[in-house]
C-alpha positions in Angstrom: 58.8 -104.1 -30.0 56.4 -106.9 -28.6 55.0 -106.8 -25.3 56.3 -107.2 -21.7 54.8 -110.9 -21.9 57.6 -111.7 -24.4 60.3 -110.6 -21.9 62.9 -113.1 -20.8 62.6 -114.5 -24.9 66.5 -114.5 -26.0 67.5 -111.6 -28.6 71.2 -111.7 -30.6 71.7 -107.7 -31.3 74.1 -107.1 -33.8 76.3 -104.4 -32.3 78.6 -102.1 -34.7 80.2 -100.1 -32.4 78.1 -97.3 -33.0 75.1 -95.4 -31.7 72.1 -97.1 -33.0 72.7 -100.7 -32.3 73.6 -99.9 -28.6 70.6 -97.9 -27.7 68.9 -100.5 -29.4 70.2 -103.3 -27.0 69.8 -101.2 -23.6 65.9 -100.5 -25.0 65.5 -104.2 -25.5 67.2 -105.2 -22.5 64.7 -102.2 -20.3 61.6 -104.2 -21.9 62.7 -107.3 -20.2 64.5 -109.3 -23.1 67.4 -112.0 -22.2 69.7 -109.7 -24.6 73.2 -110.9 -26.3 75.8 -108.3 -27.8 77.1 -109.2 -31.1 79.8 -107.7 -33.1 80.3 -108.9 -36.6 83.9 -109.5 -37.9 83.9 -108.7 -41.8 86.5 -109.2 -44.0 88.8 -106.0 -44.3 91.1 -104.4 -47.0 95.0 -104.9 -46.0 96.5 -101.9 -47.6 93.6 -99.4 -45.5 93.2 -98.4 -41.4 89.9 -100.2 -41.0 88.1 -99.1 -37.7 86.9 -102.8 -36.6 89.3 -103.2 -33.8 87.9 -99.7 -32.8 84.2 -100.3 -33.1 84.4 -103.8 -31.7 86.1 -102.0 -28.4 83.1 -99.6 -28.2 80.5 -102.7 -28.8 82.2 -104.9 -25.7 82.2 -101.6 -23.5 78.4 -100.9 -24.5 77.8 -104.4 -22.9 79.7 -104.2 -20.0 77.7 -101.1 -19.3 74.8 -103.1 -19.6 76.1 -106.2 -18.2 75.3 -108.5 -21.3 77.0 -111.1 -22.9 79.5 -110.4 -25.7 80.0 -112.1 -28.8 82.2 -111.5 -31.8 80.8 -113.6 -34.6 83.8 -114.3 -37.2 82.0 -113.8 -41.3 84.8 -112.7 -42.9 84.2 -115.2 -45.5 80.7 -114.3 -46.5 81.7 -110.8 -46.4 84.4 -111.4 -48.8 82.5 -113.9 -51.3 79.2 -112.2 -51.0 79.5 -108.8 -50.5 82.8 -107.2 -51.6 83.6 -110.1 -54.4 80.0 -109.1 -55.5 80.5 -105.7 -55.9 84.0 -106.3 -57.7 82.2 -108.4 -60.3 79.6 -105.9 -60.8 81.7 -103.0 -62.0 84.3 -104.6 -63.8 80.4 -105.5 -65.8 79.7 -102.0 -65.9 76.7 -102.0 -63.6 76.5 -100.5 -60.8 76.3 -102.5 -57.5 75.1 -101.8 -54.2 76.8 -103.6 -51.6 74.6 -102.3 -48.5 71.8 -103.8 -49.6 73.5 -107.1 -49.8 75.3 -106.8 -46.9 72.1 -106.6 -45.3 70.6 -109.8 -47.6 73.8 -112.2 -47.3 75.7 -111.4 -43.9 73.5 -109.6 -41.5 69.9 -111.1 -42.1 71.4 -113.8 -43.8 74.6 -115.6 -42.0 74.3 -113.9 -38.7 70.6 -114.1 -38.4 71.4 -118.2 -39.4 73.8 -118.2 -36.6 71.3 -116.7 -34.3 68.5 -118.7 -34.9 70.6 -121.8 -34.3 71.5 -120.9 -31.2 68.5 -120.5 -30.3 67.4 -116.7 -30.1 64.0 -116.0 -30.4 64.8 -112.7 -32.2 67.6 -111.1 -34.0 67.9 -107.4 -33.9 69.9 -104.3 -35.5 70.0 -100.3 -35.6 68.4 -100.1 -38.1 65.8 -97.1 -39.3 62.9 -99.4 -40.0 60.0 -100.8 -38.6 58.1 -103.9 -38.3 54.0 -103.8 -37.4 51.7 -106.3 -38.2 54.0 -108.4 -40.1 54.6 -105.7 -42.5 58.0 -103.3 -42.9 57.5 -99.8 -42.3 60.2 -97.0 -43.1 61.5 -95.9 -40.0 59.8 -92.4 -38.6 62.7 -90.1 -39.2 62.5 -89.8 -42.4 66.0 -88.0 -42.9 67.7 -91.8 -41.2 65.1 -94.5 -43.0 67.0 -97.4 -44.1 64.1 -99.7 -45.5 65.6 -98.7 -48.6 68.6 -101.6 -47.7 66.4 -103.6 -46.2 64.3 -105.0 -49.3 65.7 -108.7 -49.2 64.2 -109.7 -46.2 61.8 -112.5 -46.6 58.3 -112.2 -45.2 59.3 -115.2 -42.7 61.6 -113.2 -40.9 59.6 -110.2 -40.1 58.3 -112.2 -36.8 61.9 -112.7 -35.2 63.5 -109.1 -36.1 63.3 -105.9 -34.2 64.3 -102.8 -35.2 64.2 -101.3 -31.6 65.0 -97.3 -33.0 63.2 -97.6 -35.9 60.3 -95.0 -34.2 62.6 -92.5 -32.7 64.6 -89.4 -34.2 68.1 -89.6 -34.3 68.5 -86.9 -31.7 65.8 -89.0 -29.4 68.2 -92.0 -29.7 71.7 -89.4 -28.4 69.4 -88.6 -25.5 68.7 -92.1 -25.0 72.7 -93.0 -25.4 73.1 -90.4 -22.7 70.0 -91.4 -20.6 71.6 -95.3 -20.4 75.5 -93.8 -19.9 76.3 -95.7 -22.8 80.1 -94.8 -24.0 78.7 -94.6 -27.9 76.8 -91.3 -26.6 78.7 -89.2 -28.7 80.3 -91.1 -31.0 79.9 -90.1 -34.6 77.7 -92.2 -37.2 79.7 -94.3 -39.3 79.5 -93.0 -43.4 80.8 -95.2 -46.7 81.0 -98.9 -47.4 79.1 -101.3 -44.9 81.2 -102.2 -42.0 84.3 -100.8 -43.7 83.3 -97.3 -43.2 84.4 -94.2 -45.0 86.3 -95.4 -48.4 86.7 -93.4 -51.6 84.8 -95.6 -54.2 87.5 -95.4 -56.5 90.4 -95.5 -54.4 89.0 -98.6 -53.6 88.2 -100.4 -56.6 92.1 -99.1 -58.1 93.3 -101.9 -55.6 92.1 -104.5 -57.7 90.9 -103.3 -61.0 93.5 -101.5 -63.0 92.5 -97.7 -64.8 92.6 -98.2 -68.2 92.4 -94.5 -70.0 89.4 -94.0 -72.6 87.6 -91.6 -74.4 85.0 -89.2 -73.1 82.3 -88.9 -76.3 79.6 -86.4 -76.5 75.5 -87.6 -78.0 76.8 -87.8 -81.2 79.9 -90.1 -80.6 82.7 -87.3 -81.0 85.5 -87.4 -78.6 85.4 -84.5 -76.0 87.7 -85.7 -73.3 89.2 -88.6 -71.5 88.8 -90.5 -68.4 90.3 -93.3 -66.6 88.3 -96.4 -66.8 84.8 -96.4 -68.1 84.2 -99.1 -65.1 84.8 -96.4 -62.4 81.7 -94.4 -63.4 78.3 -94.9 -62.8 75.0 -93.1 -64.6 74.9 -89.7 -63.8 78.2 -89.1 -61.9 79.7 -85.4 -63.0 83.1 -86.0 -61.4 86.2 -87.9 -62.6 86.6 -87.5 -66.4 88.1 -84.6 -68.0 86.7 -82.3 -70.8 89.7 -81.2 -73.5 86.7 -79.7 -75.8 84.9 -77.2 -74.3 81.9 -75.3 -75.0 80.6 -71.8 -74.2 77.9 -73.1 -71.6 79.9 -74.0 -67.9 77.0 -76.3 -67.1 78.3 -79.0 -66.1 78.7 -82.7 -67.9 77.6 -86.1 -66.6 77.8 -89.3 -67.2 74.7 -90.5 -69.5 76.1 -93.9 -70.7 79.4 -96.2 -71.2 80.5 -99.3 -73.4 82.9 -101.2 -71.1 84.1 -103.2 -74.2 85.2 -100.0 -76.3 86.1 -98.1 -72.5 84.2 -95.3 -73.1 81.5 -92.7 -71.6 79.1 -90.5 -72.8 79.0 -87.4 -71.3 75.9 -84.3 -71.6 75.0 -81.3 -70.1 71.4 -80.4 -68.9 69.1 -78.7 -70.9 66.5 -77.0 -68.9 64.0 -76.5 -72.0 64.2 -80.7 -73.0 64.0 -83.6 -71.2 67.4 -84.8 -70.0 69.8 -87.1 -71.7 69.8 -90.4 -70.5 66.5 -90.1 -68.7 64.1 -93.1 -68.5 60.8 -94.0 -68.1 60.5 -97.3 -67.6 63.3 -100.5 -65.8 63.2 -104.0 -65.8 63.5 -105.8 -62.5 65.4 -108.8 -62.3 66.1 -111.3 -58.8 63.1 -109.8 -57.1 61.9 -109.8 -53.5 58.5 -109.5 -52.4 58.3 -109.3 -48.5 53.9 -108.4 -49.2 52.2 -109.5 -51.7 53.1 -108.9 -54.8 52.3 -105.8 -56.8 48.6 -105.7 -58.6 48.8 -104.1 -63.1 47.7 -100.3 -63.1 47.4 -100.0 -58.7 50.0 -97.0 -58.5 52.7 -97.7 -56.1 56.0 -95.7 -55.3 59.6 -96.2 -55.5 62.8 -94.9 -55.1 66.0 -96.1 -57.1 68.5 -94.7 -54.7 68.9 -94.0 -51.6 67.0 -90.8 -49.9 65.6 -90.1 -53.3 62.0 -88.8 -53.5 59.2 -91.3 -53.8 58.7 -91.6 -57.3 55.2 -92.7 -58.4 54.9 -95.7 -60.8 52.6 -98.8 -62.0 54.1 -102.4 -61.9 53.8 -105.2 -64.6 54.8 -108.8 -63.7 55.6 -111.3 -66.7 56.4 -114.8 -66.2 60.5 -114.1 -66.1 60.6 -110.4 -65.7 59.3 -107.3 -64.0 59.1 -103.8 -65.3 58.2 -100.5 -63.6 56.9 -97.5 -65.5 57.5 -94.2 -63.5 55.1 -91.3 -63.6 57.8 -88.8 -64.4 61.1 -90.0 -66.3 64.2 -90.5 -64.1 67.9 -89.5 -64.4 70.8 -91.4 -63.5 69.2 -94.9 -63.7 72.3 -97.5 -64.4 71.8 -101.6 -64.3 72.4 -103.5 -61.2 71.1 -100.5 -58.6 68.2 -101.4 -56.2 64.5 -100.6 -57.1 62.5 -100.3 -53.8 58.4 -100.5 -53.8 56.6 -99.2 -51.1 52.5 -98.4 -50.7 52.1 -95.3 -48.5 55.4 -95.9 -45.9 55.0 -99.7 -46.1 58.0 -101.3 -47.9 56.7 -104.0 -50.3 60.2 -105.4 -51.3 62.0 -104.6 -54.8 64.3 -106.4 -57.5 67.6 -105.3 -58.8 67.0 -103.1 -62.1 68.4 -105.0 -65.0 67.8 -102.9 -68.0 65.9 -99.4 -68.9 63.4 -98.3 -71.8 63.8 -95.0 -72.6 
């Protein structure tokens, strides 16, 4: 956070309900900032017990502890159009989306931030395990909790008005903390699954508005070895959800190595220890990218991760004209179209682009 001189500057916190964001406003409001709860209505599924009405309880009681004003900012809408309308489109395409990431890009550090700015905050501020020195994005210190892998839309001009208050603590710092300012979140679990929705089975969800159409599971060479229930429900790599009529004497197990949406199939294989595996790839082209530092220099080796809590893989980065490809070190598994590349140098995140296609 800045310094003390700063204090009395006006900071918007979006609060969830949960843990982070409230330790994050009673830190901020302890350093001297004029501090403003916010709590984020989002769009939610009729046919599922959605825990908003819940978590925006918790978020007005963490500022009546604190004795800040409470807002609840109403982006159903965006949500809808931008995030869950999004990730929709992208399956029934047979890529595979990631809606935290633009969650973060469109409704958080897009309409809320907006909002924020408009009404005249001087900062904006989350939970989020990240950091911000020097006008540069850092992954947050614990490394099991960093989020900078959802954080690569930002834009380089919004780095001055965003704090990221527990981005330098342990999780198990920030309970202490919770307990230390009496907040009622203390003890309150973190919230897991889809952003602001919470815990969701991925497929459950999608079968409310896409319908299963039954397919054919093919093996490397094309012959039929089972069936499944929608080649749009799987992503690269997934080993759960089809089933395997043709079995073989080896009990590894099968995953998903590639899928034609137009003929509704998959293509399934088994690890081999000796080769390299199925469906691995060297090499992804970026498209819609986002550089929050300048952008990446030919043959400078850089890192990246393609999902989240992944191992920093080292790579090199190429820019053309329209696109941009990364070549990694060591071939991955389980790369699919429409997932997130992140860059970073050392723990500084340098932004990323959405992967478009793969060269084996």
């Amino acid at each position: 956070m800045r310094e003390k001189q700063k204090q009395r500057q006006k900071v918007y916190v979006g609060l969830s309900g949960g843990v982070d964001s409230s330790v994050s406003a009673a830190l901020l409001q302890k350093a001297g900032y004029d501090v403003t709860g916010v709590f984020i209505k989002v769009w939610s599924p009729d046919w599922m017990e959605c825990t908003w009405r819940f978590d925006r309880r918790d978020a007005m009681r963490v500022c009546a502890r604190l004795g800040i004003p409470f807002i609840t900012l109403d982006l159903e809408e965006e949500y809808k159009r931008q995030v869950v309308d999004y990730m929709l489109w992208e399956y029934k395409a047979g890529r595979t989306p990631n809606p935290d990431v633009m969650c973060n890009k469109h409704v958080k550090f897009g309409a809320f931030y907006d909002w924020a700015m408009k009404q005249g905050a001087d900062y904006v501020a989350t939970g989020h395990y990240a950091q911000i020195k020097d006008g540069k994005l850092l992954a947050g210190d614990d490394d099991n909790k960093d989020q900078s892998y959802f954080l690569w839309t930002i834009r380089t001009e919004q780095l001055p008005h965003i704090f990221f208050p527990v981005g330098n603590i342990e999780k198990p710092a920030v309970r202490k903390l919770a307990a230390k300012f009496k907040l009622p979140t203390a003890t309150k679990k973190d919230s897991q699954g889809l952003c602001f929705i919470g815990k969701v089975d991925m497929k459950e969800f999608l079968g409310h508005y896409i319908d299963e159409k039954p397919g054919k599971a093919l093996n490397e060479k094309g012959n039929v070895i089972g069936t499944h229930n929608g080649a749009i429900f799987y992503t690269i790599g997934e080993r759960h959800g089809f089933t395997i009529t043709e079995k073989t004497p080896s009990d590894t197990p099968y995953y998903v190595v590639a899928k034609n949406i137009k003929k509704n199939t998959i293509t399934v294989a088994q690890k081999n220890k000796s080769k390299q595996n199925p469906g691995a790839v060297k090499t992804v082209v970026l498209e819609n990218t986002n550089w929050i530092a300048d952008a990446p220099q030919p043959a400078k080796k850089y890192s990246a991760r393609i999902r989240y809590r992944q191992d920093l893989q080292v790579c090199t980065v190429t820019q053309g004209k329209k696109k941009t490809t990364v070549t990694f070190q060591r071939s991955q598994e389980g790369v699919s179209s429409g997932q997130s590349l992140v860059l970073y140098n050392k723990n500084e995140c340098l932004g990323g682009g959405v992967i478009e296609s793969t060269i084996e």
